[in-house]
N, CA and C of each residue as an Amber inpcrd file, in Angstrom:
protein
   600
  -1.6940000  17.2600000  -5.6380000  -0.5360000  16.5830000  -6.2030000
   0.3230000  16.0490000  -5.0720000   1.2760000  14.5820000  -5.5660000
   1.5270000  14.0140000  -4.1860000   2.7610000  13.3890000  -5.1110000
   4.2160000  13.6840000  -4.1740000   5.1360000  12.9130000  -4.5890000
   5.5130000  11.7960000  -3.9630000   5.8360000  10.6490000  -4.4110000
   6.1840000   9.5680000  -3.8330000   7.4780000   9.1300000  -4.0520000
   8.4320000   9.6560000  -3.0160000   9.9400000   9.4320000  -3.1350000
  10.6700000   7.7920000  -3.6950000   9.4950000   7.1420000  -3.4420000
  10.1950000   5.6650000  -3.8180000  10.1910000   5.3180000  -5.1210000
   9.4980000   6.2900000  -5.8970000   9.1890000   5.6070000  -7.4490000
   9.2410000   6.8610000  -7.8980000   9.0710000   7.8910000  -7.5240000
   8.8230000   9.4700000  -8.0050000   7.7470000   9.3390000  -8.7690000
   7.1240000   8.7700000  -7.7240000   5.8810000   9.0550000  -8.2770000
   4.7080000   9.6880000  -8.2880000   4.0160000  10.3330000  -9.6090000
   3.2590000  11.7290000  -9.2460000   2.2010000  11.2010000  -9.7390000
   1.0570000  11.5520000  -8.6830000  -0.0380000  11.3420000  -9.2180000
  -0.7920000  12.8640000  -9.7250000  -1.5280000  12.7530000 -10.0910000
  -2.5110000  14.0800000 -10.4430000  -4.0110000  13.4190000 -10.4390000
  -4.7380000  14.7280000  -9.9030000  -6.3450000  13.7920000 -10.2090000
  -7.1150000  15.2380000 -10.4750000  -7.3400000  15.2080000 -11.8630000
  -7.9720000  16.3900000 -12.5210000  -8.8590000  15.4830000 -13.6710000
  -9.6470000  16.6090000 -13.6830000 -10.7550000  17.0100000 -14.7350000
  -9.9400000  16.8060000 -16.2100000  -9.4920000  15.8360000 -17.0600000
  -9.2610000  15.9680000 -18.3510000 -10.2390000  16.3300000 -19.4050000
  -9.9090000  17.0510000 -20.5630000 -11.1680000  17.2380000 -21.3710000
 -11.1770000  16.3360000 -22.5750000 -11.6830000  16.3660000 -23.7410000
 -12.1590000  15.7940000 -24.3220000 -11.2220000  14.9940000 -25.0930000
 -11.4650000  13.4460000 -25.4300000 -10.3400000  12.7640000 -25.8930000
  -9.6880000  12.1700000 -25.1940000  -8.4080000  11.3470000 -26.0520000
  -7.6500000  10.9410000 -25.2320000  -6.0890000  11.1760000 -25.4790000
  -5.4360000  11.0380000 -24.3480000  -4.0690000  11.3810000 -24.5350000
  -3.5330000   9.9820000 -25.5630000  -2.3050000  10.4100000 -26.1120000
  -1.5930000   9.2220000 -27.0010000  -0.4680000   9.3830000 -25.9790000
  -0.4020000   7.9170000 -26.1920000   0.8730000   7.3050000 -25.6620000
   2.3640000   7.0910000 -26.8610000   3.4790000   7.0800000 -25.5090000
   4.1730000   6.6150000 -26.4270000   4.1520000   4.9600000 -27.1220000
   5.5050000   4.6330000 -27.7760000   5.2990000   3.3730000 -28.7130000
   5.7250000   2.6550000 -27.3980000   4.9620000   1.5140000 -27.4130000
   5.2110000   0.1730000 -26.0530000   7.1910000   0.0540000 -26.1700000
   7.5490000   0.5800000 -27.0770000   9.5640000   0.2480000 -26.4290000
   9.6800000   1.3470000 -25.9990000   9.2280000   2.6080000 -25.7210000
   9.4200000   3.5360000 -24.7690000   8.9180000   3.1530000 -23.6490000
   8.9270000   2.2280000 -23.1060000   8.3840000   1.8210000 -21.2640000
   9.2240000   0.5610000 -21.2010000   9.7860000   0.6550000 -19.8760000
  10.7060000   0.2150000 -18.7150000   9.4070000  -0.6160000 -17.8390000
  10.0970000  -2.2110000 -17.8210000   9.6540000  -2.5930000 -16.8500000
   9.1160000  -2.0030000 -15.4670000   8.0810000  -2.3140000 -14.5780000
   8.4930000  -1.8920000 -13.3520000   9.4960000  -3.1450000 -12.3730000
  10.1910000  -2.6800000 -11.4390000  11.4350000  -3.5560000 -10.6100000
  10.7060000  -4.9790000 -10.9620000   9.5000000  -5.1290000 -10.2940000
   8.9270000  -6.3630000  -9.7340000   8.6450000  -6.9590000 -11.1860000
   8.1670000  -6.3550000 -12.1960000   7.9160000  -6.8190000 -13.8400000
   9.0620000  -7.8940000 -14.1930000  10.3970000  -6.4350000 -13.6730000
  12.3440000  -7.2010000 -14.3230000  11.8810000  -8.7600000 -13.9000000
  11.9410000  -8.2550000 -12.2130000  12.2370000  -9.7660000 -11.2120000
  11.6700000 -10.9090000 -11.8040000  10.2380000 -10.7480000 -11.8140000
   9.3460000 -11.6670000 -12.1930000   9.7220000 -12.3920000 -13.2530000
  10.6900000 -11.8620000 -14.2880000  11.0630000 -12.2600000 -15.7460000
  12.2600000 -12.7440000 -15.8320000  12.8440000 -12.7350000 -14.3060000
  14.0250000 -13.2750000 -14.8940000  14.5340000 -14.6420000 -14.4300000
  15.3180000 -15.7000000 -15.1390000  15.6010000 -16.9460000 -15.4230000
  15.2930000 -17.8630000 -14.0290000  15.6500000 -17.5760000 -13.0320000
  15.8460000 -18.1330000 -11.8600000  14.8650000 -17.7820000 -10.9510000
  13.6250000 -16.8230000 -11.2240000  12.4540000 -16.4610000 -10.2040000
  11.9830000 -17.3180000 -10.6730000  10.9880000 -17.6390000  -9.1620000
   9.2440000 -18.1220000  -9.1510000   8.9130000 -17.4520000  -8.6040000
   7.2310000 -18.2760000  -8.5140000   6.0420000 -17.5710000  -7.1640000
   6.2400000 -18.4760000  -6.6190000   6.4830000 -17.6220000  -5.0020000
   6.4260000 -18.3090000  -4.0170000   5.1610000 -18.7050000  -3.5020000
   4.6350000 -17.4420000  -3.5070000   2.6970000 -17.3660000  -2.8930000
   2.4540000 -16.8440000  -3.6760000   1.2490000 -16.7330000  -4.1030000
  -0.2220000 -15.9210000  -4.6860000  -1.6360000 -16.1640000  -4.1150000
  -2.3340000 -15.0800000  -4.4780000  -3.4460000 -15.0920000  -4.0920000
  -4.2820000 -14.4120000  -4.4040000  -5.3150000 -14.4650000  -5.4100000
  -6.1730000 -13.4700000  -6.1700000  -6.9880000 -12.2910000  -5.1930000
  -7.0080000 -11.4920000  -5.1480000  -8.1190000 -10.5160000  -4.3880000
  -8.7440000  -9.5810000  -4.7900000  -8.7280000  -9.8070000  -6.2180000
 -10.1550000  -9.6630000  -6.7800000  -9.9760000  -9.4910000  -7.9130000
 -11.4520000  -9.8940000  -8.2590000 -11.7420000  -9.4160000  -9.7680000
 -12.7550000  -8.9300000 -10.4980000 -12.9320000  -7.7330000 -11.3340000
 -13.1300000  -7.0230000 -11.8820000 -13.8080000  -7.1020000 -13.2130000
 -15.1700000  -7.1690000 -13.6360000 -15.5880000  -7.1960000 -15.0840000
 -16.8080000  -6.7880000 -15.8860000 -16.5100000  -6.8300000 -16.9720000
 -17.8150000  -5.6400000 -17.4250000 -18.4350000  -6.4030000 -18.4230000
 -19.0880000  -5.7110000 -19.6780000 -19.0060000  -6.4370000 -21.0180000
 -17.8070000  -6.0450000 -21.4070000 -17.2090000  -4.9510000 -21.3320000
 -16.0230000  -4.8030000 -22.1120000 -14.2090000  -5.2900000 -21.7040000
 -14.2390000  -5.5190000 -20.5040000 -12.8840000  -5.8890000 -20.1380000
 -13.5550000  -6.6940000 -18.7330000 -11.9240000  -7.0420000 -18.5070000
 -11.7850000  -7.6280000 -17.2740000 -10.5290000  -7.6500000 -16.5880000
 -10.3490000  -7.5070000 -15.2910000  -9.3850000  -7.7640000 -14.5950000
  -9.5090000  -8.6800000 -13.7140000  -7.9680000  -9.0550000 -13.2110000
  -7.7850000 -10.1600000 -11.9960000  -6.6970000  -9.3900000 -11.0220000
  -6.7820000  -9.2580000 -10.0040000  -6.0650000  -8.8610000  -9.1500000
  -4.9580000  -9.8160000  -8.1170000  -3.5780000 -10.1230000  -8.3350000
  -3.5590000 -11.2000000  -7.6870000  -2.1840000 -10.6040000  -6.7960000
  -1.9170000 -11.1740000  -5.6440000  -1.0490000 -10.1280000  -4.4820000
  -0.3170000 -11.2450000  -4.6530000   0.9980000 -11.3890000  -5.2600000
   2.5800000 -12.3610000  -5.4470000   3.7590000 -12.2020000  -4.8410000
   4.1880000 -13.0890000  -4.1680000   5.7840000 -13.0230000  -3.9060000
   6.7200000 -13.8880000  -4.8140000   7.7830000 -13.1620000  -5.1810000
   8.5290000 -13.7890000  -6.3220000  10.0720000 -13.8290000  -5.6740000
   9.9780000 -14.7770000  -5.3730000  11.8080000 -15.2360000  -5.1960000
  12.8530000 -15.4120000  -6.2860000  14.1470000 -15.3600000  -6.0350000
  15.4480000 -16.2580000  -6.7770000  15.7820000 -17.5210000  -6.3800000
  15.5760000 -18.0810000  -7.0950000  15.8230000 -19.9520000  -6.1310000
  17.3350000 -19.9250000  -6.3940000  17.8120000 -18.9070000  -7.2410000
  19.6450000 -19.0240000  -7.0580000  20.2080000 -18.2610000  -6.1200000
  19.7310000 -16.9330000  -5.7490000  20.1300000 -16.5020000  -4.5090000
  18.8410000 -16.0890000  -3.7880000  18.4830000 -17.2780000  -2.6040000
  17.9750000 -17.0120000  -1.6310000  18.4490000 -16.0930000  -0.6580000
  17.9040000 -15.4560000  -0.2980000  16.6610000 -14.7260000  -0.0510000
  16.1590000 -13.7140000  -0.6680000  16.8510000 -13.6600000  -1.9050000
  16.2620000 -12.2710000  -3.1250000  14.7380000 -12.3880000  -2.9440000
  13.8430000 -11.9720000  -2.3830000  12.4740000 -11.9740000  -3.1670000
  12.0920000 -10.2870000  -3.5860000  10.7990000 -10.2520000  -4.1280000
  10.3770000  -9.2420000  -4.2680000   8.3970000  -9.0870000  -4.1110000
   7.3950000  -8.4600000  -3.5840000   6.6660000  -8.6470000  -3.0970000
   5.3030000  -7.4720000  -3.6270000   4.6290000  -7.6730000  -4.5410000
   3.6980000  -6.6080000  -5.0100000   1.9000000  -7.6130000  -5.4100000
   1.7560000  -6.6040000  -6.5150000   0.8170000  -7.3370000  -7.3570000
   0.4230000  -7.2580000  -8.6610000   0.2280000  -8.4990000  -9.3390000
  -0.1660000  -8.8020000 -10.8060000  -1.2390000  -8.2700000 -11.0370000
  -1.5290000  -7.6370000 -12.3930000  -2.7560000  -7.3440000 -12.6360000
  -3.3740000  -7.6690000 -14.3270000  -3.8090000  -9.0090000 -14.0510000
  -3.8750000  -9.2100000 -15.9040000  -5.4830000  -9.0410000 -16.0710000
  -5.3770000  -7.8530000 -17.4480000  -6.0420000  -7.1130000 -17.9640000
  -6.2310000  -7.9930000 -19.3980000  -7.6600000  -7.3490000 -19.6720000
  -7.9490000  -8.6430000 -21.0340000  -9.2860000  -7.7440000 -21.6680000
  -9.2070000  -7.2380000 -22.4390000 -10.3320000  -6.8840000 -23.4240000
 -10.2530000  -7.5030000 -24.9160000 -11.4530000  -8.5700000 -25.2930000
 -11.4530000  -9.0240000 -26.3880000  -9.9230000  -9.6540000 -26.8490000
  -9.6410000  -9.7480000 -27.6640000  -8.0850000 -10.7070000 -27.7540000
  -6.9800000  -9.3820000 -27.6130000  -7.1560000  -8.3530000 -26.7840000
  -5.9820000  -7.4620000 -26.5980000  -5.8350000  -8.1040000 -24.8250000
  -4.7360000  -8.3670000 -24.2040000  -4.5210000  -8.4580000 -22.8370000
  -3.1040000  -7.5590000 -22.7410000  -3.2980000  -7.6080000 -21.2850000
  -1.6340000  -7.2290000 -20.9080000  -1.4250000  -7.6970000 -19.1300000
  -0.0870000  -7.5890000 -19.0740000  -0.1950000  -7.9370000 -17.4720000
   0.8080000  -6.8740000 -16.9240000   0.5440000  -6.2890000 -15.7540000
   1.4180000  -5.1690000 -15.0320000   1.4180000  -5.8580000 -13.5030000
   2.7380000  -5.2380000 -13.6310000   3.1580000  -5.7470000 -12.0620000
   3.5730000  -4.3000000 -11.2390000   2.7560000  -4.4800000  -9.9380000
   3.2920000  -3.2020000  -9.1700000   3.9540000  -3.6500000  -7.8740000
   4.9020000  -3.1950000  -7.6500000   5.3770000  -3.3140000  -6.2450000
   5.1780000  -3.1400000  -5.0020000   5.2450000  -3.3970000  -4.1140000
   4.4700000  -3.5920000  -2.8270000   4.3030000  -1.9950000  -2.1930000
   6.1320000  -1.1950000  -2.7120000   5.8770000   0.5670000  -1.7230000
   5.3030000   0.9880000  -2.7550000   4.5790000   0.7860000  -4.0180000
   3.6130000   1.7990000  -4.2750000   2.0220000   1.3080000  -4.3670000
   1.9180000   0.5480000  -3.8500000   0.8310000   0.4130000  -3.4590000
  -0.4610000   1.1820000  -2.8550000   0.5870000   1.5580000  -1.6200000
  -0.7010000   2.8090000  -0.7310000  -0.6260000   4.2100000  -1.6550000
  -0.0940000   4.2080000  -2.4280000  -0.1260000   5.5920000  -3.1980000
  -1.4850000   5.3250000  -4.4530000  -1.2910000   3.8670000  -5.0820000
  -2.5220000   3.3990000  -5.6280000  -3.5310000   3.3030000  -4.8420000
  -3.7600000   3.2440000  -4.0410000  -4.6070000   2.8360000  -2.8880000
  -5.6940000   4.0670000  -2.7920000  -4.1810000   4.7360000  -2.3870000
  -5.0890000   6.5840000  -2.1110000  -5.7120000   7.5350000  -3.4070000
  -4.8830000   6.8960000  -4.3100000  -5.4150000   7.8370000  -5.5920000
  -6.7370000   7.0140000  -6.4030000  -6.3400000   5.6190000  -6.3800000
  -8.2050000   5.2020000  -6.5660000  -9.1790000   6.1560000  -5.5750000
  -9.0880000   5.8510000  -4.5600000 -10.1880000   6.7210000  -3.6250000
 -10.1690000   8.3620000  -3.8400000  -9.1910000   8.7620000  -4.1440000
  -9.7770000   9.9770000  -4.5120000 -10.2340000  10.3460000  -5.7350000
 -10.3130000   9.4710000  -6.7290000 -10.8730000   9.2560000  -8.0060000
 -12.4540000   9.3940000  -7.6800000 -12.4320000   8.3290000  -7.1150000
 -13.9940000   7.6560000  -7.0140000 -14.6250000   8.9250000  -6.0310000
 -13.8330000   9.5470000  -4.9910000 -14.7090000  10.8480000  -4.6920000
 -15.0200000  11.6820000  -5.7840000 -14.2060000  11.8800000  -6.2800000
 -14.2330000  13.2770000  -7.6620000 -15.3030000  12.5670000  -8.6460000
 -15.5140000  11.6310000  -8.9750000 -15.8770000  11.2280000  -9.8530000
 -17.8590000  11.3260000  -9.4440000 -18.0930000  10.8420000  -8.0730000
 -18.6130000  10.6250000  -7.1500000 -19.2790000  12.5040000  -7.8080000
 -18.5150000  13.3870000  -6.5990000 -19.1570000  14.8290000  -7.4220000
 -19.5060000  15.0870000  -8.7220000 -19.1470000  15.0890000  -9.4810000
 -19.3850000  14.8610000 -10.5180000 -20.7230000  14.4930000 -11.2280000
 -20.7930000  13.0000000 -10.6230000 -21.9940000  12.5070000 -11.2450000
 -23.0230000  13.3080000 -10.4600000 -22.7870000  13.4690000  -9.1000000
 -23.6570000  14.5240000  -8.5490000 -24.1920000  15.9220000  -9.1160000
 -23.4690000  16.6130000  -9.3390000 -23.3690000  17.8000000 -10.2810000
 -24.0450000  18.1400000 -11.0850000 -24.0520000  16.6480000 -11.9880000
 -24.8190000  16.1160000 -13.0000000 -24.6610000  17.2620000 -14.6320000
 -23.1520000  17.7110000 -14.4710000 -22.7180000  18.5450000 -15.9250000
 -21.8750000  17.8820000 -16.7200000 -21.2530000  16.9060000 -16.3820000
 -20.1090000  16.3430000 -17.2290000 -20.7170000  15.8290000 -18.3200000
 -21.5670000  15.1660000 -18.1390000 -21.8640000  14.3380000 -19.7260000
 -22.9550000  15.6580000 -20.6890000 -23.5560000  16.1580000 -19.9490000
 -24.2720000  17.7730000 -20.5040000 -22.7180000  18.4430000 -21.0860000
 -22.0650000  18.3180000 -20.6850000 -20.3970000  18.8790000 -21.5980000
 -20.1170000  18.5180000 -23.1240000 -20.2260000  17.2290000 -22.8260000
 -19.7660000  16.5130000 -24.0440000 -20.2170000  16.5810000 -25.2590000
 -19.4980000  16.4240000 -26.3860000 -19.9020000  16.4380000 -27.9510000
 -20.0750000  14.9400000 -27.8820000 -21.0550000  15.1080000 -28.9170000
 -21.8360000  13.6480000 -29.3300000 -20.5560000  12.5790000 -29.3290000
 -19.2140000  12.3930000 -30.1800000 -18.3670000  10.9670000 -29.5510000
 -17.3310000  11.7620000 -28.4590000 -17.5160000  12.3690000 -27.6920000
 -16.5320000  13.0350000 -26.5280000 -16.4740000  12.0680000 -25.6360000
 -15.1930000  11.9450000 -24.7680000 -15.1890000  11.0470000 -23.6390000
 -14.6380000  12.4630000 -22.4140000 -14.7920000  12.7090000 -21.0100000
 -13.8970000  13.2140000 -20.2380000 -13.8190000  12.1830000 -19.4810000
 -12.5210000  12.4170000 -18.6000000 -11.9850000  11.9350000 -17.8810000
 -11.8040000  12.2930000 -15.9620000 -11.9530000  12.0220000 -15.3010000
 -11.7590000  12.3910000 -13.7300000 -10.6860000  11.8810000 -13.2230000
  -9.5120000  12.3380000 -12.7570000  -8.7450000  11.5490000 -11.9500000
  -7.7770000  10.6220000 -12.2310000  -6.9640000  11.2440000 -13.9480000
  -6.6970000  10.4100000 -14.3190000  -4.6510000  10.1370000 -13.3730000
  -4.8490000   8.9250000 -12.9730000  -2.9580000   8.8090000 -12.2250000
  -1.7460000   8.2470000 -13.2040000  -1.2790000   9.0390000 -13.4020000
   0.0920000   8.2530000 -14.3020000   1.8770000   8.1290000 -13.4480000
   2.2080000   7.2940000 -13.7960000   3.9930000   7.3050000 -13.5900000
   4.3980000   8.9660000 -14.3150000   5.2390000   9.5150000 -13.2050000
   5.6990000  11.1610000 -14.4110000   7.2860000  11.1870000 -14.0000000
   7.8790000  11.5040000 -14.8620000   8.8870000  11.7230000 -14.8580000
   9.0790000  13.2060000 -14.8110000  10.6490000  13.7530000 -15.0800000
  10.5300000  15.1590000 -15.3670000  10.3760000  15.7860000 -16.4620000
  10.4850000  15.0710000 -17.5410000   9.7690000  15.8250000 -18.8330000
   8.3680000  15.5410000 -18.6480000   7.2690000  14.9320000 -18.0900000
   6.1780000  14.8950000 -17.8180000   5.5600000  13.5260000 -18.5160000
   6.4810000  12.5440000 -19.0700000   5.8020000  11.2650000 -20.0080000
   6.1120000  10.5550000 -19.2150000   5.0770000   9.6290000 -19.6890000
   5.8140000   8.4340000 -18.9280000   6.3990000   7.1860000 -19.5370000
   7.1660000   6.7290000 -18.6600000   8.2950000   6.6030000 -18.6820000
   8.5110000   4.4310000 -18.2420000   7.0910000   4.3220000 -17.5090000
   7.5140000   2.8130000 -16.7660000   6.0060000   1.9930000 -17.6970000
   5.8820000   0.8000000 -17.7710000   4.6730000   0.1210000 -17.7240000
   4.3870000  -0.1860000 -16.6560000   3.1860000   0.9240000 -16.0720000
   2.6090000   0.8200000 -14.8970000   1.0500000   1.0440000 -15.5060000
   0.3690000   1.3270000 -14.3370000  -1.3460000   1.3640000 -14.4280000
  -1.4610000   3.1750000 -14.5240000  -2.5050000   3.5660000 -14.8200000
  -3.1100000   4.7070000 -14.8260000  -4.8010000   4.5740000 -14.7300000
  -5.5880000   5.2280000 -14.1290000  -7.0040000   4.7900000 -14.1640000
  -7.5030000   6.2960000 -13.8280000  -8.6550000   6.3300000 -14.3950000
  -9.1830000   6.9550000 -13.9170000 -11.1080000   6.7360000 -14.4380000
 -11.8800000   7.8000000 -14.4200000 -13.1800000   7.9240000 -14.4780000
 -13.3590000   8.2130000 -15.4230000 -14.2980000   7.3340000 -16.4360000
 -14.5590000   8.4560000 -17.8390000 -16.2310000   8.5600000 -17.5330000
 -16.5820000   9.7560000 -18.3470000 -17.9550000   9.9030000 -18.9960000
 -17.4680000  10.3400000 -20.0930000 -18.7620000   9.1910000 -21.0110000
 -19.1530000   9.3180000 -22.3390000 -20.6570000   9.0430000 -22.5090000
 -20.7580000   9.0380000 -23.8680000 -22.0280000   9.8610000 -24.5960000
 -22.7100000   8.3420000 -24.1280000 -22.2660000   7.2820000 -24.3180000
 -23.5850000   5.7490000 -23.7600000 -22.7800000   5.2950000 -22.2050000
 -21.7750000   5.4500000 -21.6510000 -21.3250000   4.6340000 -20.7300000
 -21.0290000   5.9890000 -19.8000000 -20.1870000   5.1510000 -18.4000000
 -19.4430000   5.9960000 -17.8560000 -18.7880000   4.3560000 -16.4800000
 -18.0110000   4.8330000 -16.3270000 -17.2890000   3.9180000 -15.2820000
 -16.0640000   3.7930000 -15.1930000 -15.2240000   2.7870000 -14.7200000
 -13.7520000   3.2010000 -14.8880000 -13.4160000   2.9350000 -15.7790000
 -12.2260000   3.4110000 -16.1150000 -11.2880000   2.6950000 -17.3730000
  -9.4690000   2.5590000 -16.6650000  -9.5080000   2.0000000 -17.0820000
  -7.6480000   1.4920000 -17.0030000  -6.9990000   1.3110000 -18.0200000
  -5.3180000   1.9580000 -17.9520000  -4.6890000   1.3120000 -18.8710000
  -3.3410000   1.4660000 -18.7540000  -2.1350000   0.7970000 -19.7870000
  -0.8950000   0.5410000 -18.8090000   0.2750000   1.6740000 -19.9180000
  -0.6890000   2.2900000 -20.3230000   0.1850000   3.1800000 -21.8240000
   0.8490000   2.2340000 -22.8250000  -0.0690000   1.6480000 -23.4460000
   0.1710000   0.4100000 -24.1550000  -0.9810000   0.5470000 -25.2720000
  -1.6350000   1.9570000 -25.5240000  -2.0590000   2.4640000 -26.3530000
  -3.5250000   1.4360000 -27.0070000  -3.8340000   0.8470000 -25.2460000
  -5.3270000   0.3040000 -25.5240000  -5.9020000   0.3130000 -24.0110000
  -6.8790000   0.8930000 -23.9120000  -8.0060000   1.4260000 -22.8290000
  -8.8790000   0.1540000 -22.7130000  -8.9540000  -0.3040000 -21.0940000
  -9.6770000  -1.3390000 -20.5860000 -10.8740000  -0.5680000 -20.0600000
 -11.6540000  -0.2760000 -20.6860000 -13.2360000  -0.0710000 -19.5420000
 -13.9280000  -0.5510000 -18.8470000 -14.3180000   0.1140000 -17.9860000
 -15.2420000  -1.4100000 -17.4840000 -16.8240000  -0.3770000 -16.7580000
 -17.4770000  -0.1930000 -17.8090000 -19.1770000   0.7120000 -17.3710000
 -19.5100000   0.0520000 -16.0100000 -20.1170000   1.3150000 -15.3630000
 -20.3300000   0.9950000 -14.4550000 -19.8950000   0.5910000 -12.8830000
 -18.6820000   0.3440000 -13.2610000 -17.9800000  -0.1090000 -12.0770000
 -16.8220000   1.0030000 -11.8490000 -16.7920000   1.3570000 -10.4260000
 -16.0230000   2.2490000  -9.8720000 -14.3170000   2.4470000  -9.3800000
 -13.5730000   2.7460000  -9.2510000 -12.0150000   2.6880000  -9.0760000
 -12.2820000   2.2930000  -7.5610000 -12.9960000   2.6030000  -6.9530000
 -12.9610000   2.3460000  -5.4660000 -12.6530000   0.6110000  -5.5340000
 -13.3290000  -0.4070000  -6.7350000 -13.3300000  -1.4130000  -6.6100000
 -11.9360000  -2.4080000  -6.6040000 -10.7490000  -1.5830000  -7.7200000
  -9.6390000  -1.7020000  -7.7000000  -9.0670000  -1.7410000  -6.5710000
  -9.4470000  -0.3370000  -5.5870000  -8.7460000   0.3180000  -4.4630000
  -9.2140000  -0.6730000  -3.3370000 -10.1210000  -1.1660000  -3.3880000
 -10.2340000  -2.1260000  -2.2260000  -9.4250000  -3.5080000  -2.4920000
  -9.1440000  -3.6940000  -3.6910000  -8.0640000  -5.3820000  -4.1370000
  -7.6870000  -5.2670000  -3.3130000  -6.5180000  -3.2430000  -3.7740000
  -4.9900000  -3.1610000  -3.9390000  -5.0270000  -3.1630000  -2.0300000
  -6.0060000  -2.9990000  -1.5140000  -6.1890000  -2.4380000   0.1830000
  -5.9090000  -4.2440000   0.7820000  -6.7520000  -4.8970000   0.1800000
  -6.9280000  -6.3330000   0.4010000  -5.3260000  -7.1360000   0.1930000
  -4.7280000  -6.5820000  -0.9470000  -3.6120000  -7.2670000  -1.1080000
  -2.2210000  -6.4180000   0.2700000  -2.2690000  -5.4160000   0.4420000
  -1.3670000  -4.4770000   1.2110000  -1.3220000  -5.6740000   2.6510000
  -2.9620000  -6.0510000   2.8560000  -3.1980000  -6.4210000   4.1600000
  -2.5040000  -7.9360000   4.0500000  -2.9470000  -8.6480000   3.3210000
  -1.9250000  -9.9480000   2.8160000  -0.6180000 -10.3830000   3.2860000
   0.0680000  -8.7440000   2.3760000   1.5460000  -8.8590000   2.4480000
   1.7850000  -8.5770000   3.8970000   1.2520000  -8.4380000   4.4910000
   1.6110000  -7.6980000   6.1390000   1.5030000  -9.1110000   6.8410000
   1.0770000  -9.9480000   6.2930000   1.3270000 -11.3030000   7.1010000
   1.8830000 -12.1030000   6.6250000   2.3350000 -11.6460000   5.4010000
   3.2580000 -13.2900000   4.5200000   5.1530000 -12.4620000   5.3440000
């Protein structure tokens, strides 16, 4: 477990069991900062730049590293990345900010290790009831009652009874999967976009 003083943000990366957690209703979540910025009257993009993208049969992502200014008070900007998510006609878009980045960064990769054992192991899906899903590694925004609290990302590893690969989602009470493909793949965007911002 790892706190991150800038967002208080806690990750966890455990073994969930069977099922899935419920979220709260989408008006219980708070923009994140860069979400507000992005939305309000007088921002643009200054730069963008996609660094990667992500897709399965079942979803897809785009990864894109943005700077968003105030054209009314220059030099307001703010500096993260977009992430629009799209399964079948459900989408959503989350914006993360640039200081939590390396905390996404680090908790994809330790996903994809755990997950990594795991498949090694070769017991997790020998666990499961015929429609069971578990989970590896799953990261959420926590507050101190333990919910959360922002529209941010959470990801982690599922195995189930036909698939297994990552899944994502923004507690918006719909799960992006994507079989087959690993969190490490995210974690290299979010690595790709960090390196970006270090030169804009």
């Amino acid at each position: 477990m790892r706190w991150v003083p800038a967002n208080v943000l806690f990750w966890c990366i455990v073994l969930l069991s069977l099922g899935r957690a419920q979220a709260p209703s989408n008006s219980a979540f708070r923009p994140t900062p860069l979400e507000t910025f992005s939305g309000e009257p007088n921002t643009r993009v200054s730069w963008s730049r996609e660094v990667g993208r992500i897709d399965s049969k079942e979803a897809h992502a785009v990864i894109t590293v943005v700077i968003v200014e105030d054209t009314a008070q220059p030099p307001d900007r703010m500096r993260g990345i977009r992430v629009d998510l799209s399964k079948g006609d459900r989408t959503d878009v989350v914006y993360l900010g640039e200081e939590t980045l390396p905390a996404y960064r680090d908790a994809l990769d330790e996903i994809s290790r755990e997950a990594a054992r795991e498949r090694s192991a070769n017991n997790v899906r020998e666990n499961l009831t015929p429609d069971g899903t578990a989970y590896v590694g799953a990261c959420i925004f926590r507050y101190a009652d333990g919910s959360p609290r922002v529209h941010a990302l959470s990801a982690a590893y599922y195995f189930a009874p036909d698939s297994s690969g990552m899944a994502v989602n923004s507690f918006r009470n719909v799960e992006f999967r994507f079989p087959d493909q690993d969190p490490s793949q995210l974690s290299a965007a979010i690595a790709l976009a960090i390196d970006q911002l270090k030169n804009r």
